[in-house]
Structures are given as C-alpha cells and as structure tokens.
BALOBA-1460 file (C-alpha; in Angstrom, 3 decimals):
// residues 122
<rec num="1" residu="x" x="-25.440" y="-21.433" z="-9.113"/>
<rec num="2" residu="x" x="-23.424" y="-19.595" z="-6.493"/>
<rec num="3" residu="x" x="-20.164" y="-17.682" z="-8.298"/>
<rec num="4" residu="x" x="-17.616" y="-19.306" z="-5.814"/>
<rec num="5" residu="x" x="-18.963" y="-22.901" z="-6.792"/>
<rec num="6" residu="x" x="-16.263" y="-25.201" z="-7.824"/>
<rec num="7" residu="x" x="-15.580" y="-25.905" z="-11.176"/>
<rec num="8" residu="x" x="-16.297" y="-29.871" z="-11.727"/>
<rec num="9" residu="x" x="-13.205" y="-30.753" z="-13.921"/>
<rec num="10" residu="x" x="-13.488" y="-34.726" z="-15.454"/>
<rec num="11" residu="x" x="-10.299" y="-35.650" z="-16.979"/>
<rec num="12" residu="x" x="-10.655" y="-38.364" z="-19.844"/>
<rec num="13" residu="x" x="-6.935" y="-40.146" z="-18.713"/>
<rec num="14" residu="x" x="-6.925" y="-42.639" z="-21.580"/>
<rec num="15" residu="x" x="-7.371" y="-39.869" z="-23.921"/>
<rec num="16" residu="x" x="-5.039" y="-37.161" z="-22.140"/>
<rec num="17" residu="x" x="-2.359" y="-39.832" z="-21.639"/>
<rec num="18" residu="x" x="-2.545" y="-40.847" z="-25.122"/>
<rec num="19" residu="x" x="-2.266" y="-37.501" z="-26.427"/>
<rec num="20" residu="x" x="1.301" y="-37.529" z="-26.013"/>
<rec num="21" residu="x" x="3.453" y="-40.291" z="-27.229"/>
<rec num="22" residu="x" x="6.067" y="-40.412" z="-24.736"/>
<rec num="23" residu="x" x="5.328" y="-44.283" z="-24.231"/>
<rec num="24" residu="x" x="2.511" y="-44.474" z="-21.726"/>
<rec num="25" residu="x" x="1.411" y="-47.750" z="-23.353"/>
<rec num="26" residu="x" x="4.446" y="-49.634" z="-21.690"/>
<rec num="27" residu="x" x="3.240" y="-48.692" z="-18.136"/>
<rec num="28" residu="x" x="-0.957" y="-47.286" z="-18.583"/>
<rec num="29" residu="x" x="-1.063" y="-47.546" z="-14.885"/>
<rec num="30" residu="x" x="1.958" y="-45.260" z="-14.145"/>
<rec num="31" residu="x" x="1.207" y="-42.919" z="-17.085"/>
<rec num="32" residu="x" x="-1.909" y="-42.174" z="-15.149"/>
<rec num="33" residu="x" x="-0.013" y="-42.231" z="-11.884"/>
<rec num="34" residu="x" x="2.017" y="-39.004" z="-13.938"/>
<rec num="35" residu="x" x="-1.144" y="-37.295" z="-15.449"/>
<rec num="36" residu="x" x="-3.013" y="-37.413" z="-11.270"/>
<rec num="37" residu="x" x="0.128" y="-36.054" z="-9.699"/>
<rec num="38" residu="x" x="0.505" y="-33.165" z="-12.422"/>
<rec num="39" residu="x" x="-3.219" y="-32.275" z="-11.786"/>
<rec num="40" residu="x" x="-2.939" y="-32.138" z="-8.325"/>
<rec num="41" residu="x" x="0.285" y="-29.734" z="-8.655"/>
<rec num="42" residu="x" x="-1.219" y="-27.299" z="-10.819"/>
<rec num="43" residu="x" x="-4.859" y="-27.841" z="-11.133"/>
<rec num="44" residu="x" x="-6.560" y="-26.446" z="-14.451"/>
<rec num="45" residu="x" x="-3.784" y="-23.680" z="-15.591"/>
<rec num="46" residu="x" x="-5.842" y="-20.246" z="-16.241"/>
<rec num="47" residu="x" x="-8.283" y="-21.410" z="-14.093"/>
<rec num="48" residu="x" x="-8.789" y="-18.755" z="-10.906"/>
<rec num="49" residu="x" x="-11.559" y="-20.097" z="-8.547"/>
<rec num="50" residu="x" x="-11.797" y="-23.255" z="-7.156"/>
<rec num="51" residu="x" x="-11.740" y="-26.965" z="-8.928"/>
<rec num="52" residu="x" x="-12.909" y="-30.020" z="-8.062"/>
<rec num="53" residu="x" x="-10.608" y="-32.569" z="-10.537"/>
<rec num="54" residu="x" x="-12.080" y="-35.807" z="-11.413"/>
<rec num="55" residu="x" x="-9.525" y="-38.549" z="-13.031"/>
<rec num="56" residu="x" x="-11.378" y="-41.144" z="-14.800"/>
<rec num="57" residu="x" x="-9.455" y="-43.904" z="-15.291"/>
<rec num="58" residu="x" x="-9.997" y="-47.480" z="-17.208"/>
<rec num="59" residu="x" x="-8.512" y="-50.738" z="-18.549"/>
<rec num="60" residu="x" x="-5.286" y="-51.299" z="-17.390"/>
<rec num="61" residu="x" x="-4.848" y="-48.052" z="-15.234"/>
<rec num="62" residu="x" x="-7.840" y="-48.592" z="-12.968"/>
<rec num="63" residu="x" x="-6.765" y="-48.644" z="-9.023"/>
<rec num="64" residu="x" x="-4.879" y="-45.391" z="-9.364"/>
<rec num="65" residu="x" x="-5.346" y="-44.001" z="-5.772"/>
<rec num="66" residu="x" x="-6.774" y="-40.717" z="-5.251"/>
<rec num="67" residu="x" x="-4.264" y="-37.637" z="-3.650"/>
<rec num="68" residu="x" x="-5.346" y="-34.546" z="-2.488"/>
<rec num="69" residu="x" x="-6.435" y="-32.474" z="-4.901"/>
<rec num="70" residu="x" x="-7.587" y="-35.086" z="-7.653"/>
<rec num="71" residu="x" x="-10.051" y="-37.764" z="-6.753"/>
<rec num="72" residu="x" x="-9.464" y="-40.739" z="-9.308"/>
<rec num="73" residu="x" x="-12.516" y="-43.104" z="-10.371"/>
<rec num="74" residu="x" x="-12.205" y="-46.051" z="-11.872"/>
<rec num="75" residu="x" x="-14.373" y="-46.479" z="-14.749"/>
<rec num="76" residu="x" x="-16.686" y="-49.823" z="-14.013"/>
<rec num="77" residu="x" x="-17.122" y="-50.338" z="-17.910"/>
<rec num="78" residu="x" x="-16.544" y="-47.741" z="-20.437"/>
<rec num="79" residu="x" x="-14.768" y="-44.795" z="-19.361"/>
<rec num="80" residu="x" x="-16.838" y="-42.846" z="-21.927"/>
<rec num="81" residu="x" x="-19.952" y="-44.046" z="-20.129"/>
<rec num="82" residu="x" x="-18.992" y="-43.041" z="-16.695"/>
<rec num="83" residu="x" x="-17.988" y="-39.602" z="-17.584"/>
<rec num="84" residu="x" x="-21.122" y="-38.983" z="-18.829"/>
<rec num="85" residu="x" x="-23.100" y="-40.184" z="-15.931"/>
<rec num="86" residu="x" x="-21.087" y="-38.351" z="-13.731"/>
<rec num="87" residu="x" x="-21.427" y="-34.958" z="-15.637"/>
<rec num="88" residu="x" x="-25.458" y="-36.341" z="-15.588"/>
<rec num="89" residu="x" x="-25.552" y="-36.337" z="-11.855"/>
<rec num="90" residu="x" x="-23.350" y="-33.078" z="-11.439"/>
<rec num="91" residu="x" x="-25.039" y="-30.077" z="-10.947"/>
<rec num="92" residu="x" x="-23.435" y="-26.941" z="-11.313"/>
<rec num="93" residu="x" x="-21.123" y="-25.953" z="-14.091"/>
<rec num="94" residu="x" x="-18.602" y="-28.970" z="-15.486"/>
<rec num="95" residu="x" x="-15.845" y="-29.355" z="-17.582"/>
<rec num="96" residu="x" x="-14.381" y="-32.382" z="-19.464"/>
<rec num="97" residu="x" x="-11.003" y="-32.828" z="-20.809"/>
<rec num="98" residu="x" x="-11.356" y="-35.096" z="-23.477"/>
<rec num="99" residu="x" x="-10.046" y="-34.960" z="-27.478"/>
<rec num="100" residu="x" x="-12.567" y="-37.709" z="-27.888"/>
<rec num="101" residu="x" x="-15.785" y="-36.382" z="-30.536"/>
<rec num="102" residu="x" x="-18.413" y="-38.780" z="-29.631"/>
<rec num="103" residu="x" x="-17.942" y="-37.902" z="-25.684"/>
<rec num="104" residu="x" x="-17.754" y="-34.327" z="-26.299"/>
<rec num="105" residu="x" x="-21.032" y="-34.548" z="-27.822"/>
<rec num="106" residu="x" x="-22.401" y="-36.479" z="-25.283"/>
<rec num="107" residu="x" x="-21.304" y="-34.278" z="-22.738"/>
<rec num="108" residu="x" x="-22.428" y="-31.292" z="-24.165"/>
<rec num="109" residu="x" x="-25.891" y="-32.503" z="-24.716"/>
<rec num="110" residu="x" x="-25.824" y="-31.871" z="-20.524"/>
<rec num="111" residu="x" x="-24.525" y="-28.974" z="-20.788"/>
<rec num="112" residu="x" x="-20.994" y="-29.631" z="-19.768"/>
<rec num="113" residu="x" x="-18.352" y="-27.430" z="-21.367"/>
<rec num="114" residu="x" x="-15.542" y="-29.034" z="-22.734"/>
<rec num="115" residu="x" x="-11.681" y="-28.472" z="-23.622"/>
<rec num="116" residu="x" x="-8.944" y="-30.602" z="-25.093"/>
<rec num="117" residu="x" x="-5.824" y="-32.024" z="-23.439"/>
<rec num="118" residu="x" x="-3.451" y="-29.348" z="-23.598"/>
<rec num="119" residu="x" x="-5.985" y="-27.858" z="-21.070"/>
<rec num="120" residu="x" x="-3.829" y="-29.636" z="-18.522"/>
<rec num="121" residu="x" x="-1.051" y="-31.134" z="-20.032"/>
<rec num="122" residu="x" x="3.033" y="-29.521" z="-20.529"/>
C-alpha cells in the first residue's frame, strides 16, 4: 500500500448518534443529517493524510444524501452486516468507528483498525 493512500473511515451512525443522548431518537434521520455534516467539516480530528469517510446509515435514517466529503450508504439490512462487507471488499488500510463489540470483532478479523465515537464526535 502506497503511504499517501486514503484512509477508508466507516462510521457506525446508529452507534455514534446514540452515543450521545442529546435526543436523536425524536428525529434518527436528522441526527444523522448532524453526525454527516460534522464529518464533512472536520474529517477524522488527528488524522493528517487523506480520508475517505463512509456514513453507514440504517432503520429510520436511511436516505441521508451524501455531501462532499462523506459519502452516506444506506445499510440494505443490518448495518452491522454492511460494514463488514464493505471493510471485506476494501483494500488498503480501514478504520471503523463503532462502540459496538461484536462489529469490532468482526472487523478486525479483516484487519480493519478500529476506534470509538469520540473519534469524531464534540
């Protein structure tokens, strides 16, 4: 892997947004709405070479558009499963924001590195 590759950075949104309990379960859609524009205004904080941001997104917040900066995906099924199939089919080094146990195992198993929410979050 070439040392200016992007970083591959999948946000878990259900579990960022519901790391704080500032009532994002009145409005799931617009709490994610929040969470995309704040990565897209400051990236991953500490973070020096370039990032690629992945938003994955499910339930009640899926449709989020992507913005420049932050492409959102819309989980199909489990947002669990799709972050691991995309960190599956990512080469190159990856990331993944998530509190969640059982996906950072799963994630790590592929060799993804992994952080918690205050990674990106005020």
């Amino acid at each position: 892997m070439e040392d200016n590759a992007a970083l591959l950075v999948i946000v878990d949104g259900a579990n960022v947004v519901g790391s704080v309990p500032d009532g994002w379960w009145r409005d799931r859609r617009g709490a994610a709405e929040r969470l995309r524009d704040q990565l897209a205004a400051r990236g991953l904080p500490g973070h020096d070479g370039p990032v690629e941001v992945v938003l994955v997104v499910e339930g009640a917040a899926r449709g989020v558009a992507s913005v420049p900066g932050v492409r959102v995906e819309s989980a199909p099924g489990s947002g669990d499963d799709h972050m691991v199939d995309l960190v599956a089919r990512s080469p190159g080094r990856r990331l993944v924001v998530t509190a969640d146990r059982e996906l950072r195992r799963r994630v790590t198993e592929l060799g993804a590195e992994v952080t918690g929410p205050r990674a990106v979050r005020d």
